[in-house]
N, CA, C and O of each residue as an XYZ file, in Angstrom:
840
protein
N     -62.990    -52.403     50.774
C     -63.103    -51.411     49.697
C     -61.728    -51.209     49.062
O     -60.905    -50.656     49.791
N     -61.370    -51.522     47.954
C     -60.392    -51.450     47.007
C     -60.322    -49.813     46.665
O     -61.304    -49.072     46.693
N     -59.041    -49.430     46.356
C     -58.622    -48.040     46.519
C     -59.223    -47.388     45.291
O     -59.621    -46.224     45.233
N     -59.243    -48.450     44.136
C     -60.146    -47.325     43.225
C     -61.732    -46.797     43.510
O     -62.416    -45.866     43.084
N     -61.867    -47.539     44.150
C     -63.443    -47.433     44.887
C     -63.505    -46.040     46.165
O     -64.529    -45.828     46.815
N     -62.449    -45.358     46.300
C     -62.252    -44.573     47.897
C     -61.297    -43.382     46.764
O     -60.582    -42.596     47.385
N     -61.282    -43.272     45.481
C     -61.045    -42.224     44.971
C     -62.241    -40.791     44.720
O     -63.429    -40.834     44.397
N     -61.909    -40.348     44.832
C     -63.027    -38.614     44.764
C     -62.866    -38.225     43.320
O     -61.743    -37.721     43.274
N     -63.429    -38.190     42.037
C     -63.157    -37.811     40.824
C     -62.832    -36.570     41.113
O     -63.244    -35.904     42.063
N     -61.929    -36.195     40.111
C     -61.665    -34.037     40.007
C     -62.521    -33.484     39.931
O     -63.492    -34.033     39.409
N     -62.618    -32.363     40.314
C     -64.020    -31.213     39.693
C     -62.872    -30.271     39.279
O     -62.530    -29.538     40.207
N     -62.179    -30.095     38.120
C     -61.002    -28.428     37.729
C     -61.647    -27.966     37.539
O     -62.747    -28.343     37.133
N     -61.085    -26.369     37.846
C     -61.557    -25.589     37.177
C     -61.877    -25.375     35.906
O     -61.240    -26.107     35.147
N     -62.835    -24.442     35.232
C     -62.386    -24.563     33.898
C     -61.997    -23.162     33.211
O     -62.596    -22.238     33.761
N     -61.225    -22.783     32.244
C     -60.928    -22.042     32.034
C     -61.738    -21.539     30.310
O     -62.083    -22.299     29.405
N     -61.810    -20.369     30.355
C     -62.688    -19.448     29.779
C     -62.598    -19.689     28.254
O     -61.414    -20.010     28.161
N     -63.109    -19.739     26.979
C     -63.118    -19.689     26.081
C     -61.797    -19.296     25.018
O     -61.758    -18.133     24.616
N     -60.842    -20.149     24.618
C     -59.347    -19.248     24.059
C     -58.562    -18.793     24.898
O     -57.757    -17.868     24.788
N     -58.934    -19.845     26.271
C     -57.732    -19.571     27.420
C     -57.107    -21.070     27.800
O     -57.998    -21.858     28.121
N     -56.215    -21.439     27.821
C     -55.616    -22.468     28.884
C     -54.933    -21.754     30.012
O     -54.626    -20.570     30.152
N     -54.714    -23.296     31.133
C     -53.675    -22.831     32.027
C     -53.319    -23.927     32.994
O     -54.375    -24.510     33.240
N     -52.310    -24.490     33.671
C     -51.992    -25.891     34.214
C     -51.924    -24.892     35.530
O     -51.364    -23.804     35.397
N     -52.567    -25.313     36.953
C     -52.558    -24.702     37.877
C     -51.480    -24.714     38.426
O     -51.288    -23.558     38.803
N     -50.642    -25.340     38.704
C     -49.113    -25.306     39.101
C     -48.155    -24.516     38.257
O     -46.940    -24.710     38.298
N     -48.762    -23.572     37.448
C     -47.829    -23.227     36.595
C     -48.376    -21.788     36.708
O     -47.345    -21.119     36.780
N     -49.611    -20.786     36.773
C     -50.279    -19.801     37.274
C     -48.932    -18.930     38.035
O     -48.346    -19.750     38.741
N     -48.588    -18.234     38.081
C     -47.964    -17.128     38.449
C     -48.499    -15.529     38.588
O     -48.090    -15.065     37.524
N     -49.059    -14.619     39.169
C     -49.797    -13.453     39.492
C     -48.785    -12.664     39.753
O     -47.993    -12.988     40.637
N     -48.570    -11.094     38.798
C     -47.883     -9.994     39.126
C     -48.369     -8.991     39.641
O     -48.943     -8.497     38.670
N     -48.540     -8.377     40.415
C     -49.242     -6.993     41.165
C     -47.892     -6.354     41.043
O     -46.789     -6.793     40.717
N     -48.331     -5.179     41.410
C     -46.796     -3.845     41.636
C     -46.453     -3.995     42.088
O     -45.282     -3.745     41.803
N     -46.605     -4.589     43.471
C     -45.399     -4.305     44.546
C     -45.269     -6.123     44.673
O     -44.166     -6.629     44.882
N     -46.224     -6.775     44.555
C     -45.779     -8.363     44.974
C     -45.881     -9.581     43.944
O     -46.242     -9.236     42.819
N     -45.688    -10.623     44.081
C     -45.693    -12.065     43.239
C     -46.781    -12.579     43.768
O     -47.397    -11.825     44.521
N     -47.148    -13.495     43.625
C     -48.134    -14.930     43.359
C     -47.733    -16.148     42.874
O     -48.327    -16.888     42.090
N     -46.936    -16.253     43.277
C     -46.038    -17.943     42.842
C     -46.533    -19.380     43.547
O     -46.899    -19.623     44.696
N     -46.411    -20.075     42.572
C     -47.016    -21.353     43.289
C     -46.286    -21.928     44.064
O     -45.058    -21.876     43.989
N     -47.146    -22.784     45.226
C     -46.425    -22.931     46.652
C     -45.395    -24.046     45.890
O     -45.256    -24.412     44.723
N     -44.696    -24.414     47.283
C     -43.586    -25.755     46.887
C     -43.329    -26.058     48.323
O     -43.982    -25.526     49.221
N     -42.088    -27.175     48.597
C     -41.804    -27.700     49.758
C     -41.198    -26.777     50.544
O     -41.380    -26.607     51.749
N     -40.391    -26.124     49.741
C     -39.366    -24.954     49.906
C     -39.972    -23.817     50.433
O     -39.198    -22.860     50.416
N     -41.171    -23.545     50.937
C     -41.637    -22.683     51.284
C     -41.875    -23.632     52.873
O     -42.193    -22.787     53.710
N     -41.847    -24.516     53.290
C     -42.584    -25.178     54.242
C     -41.787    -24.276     55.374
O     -42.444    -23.687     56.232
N     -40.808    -24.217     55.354
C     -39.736    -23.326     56.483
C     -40.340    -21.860     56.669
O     -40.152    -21.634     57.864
N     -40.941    -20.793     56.132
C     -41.133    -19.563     55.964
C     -43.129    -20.008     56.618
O     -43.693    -19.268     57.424
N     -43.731    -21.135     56.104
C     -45.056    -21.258     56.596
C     -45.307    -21.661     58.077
O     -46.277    -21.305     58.746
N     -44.027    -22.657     58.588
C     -44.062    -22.864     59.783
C     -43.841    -21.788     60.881
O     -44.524    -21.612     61.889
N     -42.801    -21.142     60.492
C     -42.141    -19.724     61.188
C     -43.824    -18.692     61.279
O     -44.581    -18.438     62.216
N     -43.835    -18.442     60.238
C     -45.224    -17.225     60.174
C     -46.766    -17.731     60.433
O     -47.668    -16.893     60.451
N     -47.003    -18.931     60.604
C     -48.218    -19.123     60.487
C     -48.696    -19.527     61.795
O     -49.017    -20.649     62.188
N     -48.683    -18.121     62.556
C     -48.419    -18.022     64.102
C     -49.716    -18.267     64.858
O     -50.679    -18.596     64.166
N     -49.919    -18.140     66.389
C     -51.487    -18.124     67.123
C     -51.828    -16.719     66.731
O     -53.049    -16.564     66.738
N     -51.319    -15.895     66.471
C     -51.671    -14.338     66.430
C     -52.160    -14.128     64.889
O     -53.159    -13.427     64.727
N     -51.503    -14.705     63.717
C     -51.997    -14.693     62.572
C     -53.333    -15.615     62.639
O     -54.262    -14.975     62.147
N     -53.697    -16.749     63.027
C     -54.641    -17.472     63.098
C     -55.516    -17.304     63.797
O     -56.281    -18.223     64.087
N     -55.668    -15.871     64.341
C     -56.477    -15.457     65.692
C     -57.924    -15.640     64.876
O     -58.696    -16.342     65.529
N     -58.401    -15.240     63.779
C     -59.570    -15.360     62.787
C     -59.969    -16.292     61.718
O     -60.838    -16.195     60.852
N     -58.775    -17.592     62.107
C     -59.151    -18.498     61.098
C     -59.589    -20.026     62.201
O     -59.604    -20.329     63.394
N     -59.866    -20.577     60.979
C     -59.901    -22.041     61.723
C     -59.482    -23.391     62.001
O     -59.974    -24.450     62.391
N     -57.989    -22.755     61.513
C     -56.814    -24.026     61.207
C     -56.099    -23.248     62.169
O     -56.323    -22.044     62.293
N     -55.065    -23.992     63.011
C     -54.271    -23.787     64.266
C     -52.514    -23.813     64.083
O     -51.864    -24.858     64.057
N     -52.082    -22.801     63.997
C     -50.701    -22.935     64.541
C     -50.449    -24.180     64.181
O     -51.348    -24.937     64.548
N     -49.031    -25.039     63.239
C     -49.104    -26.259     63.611
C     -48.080    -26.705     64.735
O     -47.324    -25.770     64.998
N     -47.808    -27.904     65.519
C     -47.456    -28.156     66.443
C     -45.962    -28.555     65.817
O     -44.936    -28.001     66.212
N     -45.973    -29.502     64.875
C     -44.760    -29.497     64.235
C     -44.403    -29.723     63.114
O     -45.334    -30.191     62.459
N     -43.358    -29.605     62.476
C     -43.149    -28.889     61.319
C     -43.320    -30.111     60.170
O     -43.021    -29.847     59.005
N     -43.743    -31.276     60.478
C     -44.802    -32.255     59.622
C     -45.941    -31.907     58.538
O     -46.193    -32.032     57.340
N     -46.594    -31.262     60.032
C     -47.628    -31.160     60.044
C     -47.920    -29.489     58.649
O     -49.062    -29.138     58.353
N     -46.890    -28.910     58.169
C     -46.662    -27.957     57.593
C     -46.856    -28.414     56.134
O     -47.603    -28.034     55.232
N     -45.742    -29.540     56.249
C     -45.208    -30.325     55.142
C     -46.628    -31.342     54.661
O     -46.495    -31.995     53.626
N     -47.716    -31.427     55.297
C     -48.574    -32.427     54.716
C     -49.656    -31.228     54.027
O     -50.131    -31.367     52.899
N     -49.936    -30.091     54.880
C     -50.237    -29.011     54.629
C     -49.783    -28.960     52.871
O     -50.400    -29.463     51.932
N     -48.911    -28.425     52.852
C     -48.086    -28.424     51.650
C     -48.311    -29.808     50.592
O     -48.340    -29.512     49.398
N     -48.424    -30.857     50.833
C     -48.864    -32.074     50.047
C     -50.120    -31.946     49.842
O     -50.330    -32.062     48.635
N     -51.112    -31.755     50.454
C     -52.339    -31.842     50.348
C     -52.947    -30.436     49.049
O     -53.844    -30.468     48.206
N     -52.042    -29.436     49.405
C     -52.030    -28.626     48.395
C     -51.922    -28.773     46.938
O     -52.712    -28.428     46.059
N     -50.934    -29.279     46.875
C     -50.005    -29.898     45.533
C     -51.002    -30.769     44.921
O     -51.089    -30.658     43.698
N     -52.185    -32.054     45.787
C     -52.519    -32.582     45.258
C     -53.469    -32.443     44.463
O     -53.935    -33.049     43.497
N     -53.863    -30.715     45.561
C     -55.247    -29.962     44.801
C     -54.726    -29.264     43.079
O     -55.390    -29.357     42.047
N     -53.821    -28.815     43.188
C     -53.117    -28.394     42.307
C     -53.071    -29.180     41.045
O     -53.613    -28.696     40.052
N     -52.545    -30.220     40.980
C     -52.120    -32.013     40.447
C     -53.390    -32.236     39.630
O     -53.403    -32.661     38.475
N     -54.768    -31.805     40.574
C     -56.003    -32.303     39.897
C     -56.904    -30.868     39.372
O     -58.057    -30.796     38.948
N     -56.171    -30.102     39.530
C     -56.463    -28.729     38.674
C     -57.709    -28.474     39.210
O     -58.692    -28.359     38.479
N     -57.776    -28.364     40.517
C     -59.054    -27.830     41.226
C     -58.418    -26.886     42.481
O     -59.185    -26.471     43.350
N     -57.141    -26.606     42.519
C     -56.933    -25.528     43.524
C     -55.609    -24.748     42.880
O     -54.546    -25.232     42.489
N     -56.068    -23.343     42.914
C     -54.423    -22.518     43.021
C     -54.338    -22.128     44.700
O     -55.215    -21.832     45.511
N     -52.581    -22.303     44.834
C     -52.190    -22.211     45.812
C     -51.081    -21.699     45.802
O     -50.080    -22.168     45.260
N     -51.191    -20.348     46.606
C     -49.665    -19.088     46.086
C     -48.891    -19.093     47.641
O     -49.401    -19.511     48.680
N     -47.927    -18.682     47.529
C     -46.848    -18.081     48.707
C     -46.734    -16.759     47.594
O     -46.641    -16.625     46.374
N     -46.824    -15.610     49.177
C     -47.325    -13.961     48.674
C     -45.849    -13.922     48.458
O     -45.281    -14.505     49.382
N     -44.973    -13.410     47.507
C     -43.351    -12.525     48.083
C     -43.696    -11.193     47.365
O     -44.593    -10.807     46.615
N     -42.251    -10.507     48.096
C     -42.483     -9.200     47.434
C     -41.985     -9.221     46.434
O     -41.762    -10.377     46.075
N     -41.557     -8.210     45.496
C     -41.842     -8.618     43.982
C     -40.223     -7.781     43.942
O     -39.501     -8.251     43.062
N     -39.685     -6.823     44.624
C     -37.888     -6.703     44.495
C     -37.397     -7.520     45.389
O     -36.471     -8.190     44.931
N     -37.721     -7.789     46.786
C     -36.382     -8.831     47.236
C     -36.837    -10.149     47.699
O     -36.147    -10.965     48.311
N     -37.979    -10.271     47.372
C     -38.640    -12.100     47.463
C     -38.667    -12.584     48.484
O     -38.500    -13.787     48.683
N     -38.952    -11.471     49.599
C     -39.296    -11.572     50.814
C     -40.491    -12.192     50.751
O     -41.359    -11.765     49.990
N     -40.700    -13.307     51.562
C     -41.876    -14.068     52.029
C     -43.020    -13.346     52.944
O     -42.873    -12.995     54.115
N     -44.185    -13.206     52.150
C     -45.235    -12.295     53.225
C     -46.873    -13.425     53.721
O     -47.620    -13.391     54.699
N     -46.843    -14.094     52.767
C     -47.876    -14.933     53.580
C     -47.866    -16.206     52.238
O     -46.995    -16.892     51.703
N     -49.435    -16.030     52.086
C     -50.095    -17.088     51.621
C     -51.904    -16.812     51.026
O     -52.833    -16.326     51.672
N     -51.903    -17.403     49.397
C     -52.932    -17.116     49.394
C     -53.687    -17.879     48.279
O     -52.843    -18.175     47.432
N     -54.840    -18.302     47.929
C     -55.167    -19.099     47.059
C     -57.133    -18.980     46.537
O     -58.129    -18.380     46.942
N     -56.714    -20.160     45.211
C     -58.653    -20.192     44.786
C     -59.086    -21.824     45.058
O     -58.701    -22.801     44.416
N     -59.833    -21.795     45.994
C     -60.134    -23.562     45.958
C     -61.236    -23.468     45.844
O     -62.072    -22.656     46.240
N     -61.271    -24.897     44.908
C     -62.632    -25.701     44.258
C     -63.862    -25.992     45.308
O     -65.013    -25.594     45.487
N     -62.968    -26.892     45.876
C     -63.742    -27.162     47.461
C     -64.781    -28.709     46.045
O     -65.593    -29.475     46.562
N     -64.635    -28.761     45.257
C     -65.540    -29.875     44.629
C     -66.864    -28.824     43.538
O     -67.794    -29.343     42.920
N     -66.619    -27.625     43.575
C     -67.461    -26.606     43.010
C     -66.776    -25.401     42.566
O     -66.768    -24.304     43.125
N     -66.084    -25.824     41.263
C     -65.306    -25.355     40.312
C     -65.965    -23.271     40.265
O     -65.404    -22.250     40.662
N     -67.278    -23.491     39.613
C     -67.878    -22.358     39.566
C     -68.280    -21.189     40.643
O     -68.477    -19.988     40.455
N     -68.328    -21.959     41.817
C     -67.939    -20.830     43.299
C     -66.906    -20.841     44.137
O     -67.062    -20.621     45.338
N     -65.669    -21.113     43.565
C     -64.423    -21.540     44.388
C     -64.449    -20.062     45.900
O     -65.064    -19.016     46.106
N     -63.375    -20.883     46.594
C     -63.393    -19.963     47.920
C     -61.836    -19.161     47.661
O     -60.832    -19.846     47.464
N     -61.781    -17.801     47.684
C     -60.399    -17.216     48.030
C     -60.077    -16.956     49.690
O     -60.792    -16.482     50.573
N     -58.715    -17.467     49.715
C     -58.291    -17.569     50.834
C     -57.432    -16.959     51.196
O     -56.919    -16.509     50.172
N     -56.715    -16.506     52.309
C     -55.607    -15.765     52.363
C     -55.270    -15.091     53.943
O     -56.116    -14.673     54.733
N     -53.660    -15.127     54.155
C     -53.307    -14.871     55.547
C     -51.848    -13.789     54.980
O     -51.565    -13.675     53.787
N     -51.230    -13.232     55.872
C     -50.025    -12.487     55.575
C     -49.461    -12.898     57.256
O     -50.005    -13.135     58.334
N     -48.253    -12.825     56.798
C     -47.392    -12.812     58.663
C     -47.537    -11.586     59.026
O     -47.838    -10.610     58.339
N     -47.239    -11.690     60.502
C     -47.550     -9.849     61.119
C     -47.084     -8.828     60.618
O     -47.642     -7.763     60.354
N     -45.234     -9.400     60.377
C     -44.843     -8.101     59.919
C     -44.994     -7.636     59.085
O     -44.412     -6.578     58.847
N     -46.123     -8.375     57.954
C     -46.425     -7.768     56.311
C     -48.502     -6.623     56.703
O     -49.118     -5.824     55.998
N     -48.837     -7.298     58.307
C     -49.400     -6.342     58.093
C     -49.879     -4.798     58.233
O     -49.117     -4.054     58.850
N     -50.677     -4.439     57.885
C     -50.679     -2.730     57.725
C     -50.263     -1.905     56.350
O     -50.219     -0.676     56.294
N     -49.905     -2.985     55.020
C     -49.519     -2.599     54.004
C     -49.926     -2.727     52.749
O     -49.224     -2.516     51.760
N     -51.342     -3.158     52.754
C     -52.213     -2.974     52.003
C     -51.798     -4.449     50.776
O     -52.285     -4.745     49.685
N     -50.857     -4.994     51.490
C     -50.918     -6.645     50.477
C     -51.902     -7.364     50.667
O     -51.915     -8.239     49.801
N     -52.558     -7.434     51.206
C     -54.006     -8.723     51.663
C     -54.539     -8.198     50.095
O     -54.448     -8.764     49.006
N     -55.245     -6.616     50.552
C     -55.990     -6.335     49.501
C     -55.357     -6.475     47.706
O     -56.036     -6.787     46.728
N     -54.008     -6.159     47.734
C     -53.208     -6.171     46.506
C     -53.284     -7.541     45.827
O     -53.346     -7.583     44.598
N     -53.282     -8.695     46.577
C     -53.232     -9.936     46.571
C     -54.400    -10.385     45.986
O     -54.497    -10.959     44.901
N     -55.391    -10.061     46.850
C     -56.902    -10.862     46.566
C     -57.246     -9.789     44.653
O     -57.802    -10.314     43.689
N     -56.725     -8.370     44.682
C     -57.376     -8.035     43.678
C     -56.443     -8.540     42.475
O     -56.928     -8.579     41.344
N     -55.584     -8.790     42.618
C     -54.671     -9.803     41.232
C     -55.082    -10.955     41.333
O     -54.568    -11.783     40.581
N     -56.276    -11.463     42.410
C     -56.530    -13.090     42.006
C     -57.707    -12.766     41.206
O     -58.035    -13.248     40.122
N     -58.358    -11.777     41.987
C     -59.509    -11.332     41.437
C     -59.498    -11.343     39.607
O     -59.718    -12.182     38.734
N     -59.225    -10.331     39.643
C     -58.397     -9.800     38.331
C     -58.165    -11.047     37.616
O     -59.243    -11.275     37.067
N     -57.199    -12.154     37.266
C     -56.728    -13.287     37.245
C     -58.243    -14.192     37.044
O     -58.737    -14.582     35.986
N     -58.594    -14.308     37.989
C     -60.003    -15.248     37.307
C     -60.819    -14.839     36.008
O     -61.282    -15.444     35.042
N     -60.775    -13.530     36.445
C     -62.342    -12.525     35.541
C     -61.387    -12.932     34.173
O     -62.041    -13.538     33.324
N     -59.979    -12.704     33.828
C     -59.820    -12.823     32.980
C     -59.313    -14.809     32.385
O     -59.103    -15.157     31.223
N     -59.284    -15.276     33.034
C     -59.040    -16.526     32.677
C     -59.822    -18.260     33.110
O     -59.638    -19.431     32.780
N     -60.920    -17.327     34.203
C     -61.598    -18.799     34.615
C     -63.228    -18.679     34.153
O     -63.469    -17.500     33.890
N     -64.026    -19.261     34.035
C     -65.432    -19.363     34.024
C     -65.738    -19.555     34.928
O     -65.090    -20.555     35.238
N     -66.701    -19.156     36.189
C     -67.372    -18.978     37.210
C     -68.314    -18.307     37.347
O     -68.608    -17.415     36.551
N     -69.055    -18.624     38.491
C     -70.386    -18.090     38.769
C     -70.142    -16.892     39.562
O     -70.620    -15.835     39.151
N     -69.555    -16.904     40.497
C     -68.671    -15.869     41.462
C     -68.260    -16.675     42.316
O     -68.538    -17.850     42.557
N     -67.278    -15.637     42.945
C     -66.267    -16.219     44.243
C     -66.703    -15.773     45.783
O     -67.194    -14.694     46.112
N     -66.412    -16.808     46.560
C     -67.019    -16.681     48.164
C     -65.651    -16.249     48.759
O     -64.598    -16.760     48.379
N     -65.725    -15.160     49.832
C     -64.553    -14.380     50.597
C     -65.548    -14.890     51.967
O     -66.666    -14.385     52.074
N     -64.979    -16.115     53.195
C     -65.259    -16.167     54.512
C     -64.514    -15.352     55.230
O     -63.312    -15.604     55.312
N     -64.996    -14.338     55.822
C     -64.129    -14.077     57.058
C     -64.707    -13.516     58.476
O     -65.483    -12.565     58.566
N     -64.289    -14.131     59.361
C     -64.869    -14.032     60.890
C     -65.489    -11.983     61.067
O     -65.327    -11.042     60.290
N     -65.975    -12.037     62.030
C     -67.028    -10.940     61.957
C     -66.341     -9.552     62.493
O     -66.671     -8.376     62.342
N     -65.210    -10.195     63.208
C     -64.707     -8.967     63.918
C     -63.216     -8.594     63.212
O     -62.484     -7.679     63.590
N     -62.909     -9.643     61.953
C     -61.633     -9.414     61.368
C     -62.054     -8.167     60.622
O     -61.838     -8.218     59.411
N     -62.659     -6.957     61.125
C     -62.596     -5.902     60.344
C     -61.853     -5.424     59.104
O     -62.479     -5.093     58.097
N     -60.317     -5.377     59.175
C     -59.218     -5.125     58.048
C     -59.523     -6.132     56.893
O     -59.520     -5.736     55.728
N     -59.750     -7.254     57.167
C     -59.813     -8.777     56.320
C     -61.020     -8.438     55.445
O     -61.079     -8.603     54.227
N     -62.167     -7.842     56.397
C     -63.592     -7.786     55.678
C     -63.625     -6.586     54.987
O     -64.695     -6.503     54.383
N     -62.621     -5.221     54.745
C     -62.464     -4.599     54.001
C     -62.188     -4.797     53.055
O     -62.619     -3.924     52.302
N     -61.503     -5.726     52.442
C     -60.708     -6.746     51.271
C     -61.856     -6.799     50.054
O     -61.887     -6.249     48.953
N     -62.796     -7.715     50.742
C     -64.034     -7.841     49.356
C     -64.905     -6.407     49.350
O     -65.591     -6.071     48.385
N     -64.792     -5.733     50.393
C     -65.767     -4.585     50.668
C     -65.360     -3.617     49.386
O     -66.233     -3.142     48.661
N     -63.740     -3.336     49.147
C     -63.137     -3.045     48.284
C     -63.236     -3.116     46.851
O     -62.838     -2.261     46.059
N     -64.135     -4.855     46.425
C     -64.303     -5.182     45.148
C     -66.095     -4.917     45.069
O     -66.813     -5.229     44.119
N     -66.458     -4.365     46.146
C     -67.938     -3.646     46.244
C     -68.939     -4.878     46.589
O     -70.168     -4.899     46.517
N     -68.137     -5.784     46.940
C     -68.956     -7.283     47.764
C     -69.872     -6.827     48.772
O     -69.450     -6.182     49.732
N     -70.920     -7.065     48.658
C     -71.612     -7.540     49.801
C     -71.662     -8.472     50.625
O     -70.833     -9.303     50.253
N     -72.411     -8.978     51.989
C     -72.203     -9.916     52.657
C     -73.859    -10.402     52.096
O     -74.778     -9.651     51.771
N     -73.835    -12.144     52.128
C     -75.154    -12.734     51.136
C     -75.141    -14.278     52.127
O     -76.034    -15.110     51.964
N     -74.015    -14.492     53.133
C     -74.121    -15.717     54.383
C     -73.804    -15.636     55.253
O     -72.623    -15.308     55.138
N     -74.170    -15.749     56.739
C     -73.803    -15.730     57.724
C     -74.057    -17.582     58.252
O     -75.003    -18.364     58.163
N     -72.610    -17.668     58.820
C     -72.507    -19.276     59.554
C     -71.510    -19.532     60.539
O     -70.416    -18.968     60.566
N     -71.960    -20.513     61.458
C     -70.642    -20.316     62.757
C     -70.084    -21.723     61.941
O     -70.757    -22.555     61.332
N     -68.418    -21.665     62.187
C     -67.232    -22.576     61.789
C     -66.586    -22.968     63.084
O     -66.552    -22.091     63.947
N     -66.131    -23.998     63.330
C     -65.636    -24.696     64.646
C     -64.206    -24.503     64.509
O     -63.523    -24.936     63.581
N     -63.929    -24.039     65.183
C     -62.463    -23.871     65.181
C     -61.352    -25.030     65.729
O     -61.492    -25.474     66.869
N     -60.282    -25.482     64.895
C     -59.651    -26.508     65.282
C     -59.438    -26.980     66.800
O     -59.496    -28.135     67.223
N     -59.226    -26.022     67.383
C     -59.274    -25.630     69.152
C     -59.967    -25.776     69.943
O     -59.708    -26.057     71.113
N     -61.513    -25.528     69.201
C     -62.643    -25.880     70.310
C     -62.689    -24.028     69.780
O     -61.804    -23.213     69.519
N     -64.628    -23.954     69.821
C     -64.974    -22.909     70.239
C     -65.864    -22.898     68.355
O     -66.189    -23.910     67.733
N     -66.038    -21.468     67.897
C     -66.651    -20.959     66.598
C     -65.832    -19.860     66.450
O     -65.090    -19.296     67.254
N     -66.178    -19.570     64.882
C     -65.848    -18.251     64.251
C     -67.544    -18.287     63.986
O     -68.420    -19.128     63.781
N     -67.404    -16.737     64.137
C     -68.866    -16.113     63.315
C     -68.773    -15.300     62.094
O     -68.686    -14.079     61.969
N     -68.818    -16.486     60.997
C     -68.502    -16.059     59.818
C     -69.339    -15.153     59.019
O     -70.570    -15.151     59.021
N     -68.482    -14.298     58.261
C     -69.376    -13.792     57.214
C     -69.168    -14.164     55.504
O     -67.974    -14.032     55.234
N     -69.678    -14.429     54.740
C     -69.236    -14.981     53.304
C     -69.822    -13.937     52.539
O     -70.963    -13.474     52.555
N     -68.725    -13.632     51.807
C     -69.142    -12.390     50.531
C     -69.197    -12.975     49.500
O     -68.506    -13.993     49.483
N     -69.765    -12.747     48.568
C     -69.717    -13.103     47.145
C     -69.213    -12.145     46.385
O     -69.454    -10.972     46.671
N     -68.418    -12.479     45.274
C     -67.921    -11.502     44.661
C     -67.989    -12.066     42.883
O     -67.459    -13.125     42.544
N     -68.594    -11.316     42.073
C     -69.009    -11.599     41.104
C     -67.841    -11.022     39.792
O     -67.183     -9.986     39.700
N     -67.938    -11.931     39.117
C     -66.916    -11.857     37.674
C     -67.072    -10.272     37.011
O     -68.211     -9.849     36.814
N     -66.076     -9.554     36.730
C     -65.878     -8.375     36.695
C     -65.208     -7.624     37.696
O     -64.346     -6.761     37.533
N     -65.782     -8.121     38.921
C     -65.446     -7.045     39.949
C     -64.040     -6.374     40.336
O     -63.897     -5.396     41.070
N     -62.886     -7.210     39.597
C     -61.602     -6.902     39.625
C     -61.218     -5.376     38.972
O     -60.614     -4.418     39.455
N     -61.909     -5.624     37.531
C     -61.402     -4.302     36.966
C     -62.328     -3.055     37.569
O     -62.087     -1.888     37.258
N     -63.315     -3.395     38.385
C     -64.070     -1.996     38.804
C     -63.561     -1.405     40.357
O     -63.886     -0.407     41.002
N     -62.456     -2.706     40.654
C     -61.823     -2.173     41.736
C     -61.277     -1.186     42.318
O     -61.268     -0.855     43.504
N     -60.695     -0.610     41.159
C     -59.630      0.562     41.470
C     -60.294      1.683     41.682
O     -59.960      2.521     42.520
N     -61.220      1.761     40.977
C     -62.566      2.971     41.400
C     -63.364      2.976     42.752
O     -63.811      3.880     43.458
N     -63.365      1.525     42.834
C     -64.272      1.467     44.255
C     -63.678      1.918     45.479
O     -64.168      2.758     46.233
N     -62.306      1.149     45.673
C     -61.268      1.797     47.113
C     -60.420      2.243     47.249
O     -59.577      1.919     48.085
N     -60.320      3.531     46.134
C     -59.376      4.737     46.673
C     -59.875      4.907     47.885
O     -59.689      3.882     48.542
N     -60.169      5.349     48.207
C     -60.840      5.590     49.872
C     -60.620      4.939     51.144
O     -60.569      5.316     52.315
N     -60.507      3.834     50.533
C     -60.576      2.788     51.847
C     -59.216      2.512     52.315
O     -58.247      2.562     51.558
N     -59.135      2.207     53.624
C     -57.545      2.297     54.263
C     -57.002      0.986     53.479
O     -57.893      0.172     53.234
N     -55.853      0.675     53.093
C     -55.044     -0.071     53.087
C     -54.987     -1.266     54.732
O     -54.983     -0.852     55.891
N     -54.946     -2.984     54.213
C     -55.076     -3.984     54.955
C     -54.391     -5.125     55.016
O     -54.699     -5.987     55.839
């Protein structure tokens, strides 16, 4: 099989009527943090934070060595390259402190992309997860065409599952995910439908910060 034959065509996103946008170029402002697109230069700050304790609810593992960060990081870029994934490193927005990681992937289905997202320990308890996801939020409604967006997260990540609960998501899938390690997550998938960004701010005054 010849390599043009073992290529995957793009599925990009597409963007909304009297909008452009090159996904490597996407930048997200919230009040207190950034949304900048990843780079190599971040590979040092992803290896350090992207601990067994942060990954306690996902299904990618600690990596073993700092390669393995860096392909991480390529594989990103390439999603990026073919305008079917944004992919952010969180900082704070006065001293560009590094707090996690967070993104919209195609997955090959432009119109239900998946939002993703982790913070290192010491960023949590401060209500960036949620700040994060609602400027991506926000950010699509106003610049992508979609059907709505899927939020996975394991059943007992309580704080995590406050996040879409926030944009007034319901839960609409339940599925077990194998974890790199051996074992399952018992997932839950929210859907979260176009609009839901700007009705945010009304929905979770209330709700604790995550």
């Amino acid at each position: 099989m010849n390599r043009e034959q073992t290529i995957v065509p793009a599925t990009p996103f597409m963007p909304k009527a009297g909008h452009t946008f090159l996904c490597g170029e996407v930048e997200i402002a919230a009040e207190r943090i950034l949304l900048r697109p990843i780079s190599e230069k971040d590979a040092g700050e992803i290896f350090q934070n992207f601990t067994a304790e942060v990954t306690r609810y996902m299904s990618p593992q600690p990596p073993a060595r700092f390669e393995e960060t860096l392909a991480f990081i390529s594989n990103a870029l390439e999603g990026v390259r073919r305008e079917e994934n944004l992919q952010f490193v969180i900082v704070d927005k006065k001293s560009g402190e590094f707090l996690g990681c967070c993104g919209l992937h195609g997955h090959g289905n432009p119109v239900t992309p998946e939002l993703g997202i982790w913070l290192k320990i010491s960023a949590h308890g401060n209500g960036y997860g949620k700040e994060a996801i609602i400027a991506l939020v926000q950010w699509a409604d106003r610049y992508l065409k979609y059907d709505y967006l899927t939020y996975p997260v394991d059943r007992d990540n309580i704080p995590s599952r406050k996040i879409p609960e926030s944009l007034g998501s319901e839960i609409f899938e339940e599925a077990l995910c194998p974890r790199q390690n051996g074992g399952f997550l018992d997932i839950l998938i929210y859907r979260i439908y176009p609009g839901s960004g700007e009705k945010a701010f009304e929905l979770n005054a209330a709700i604790p910060a995550v």
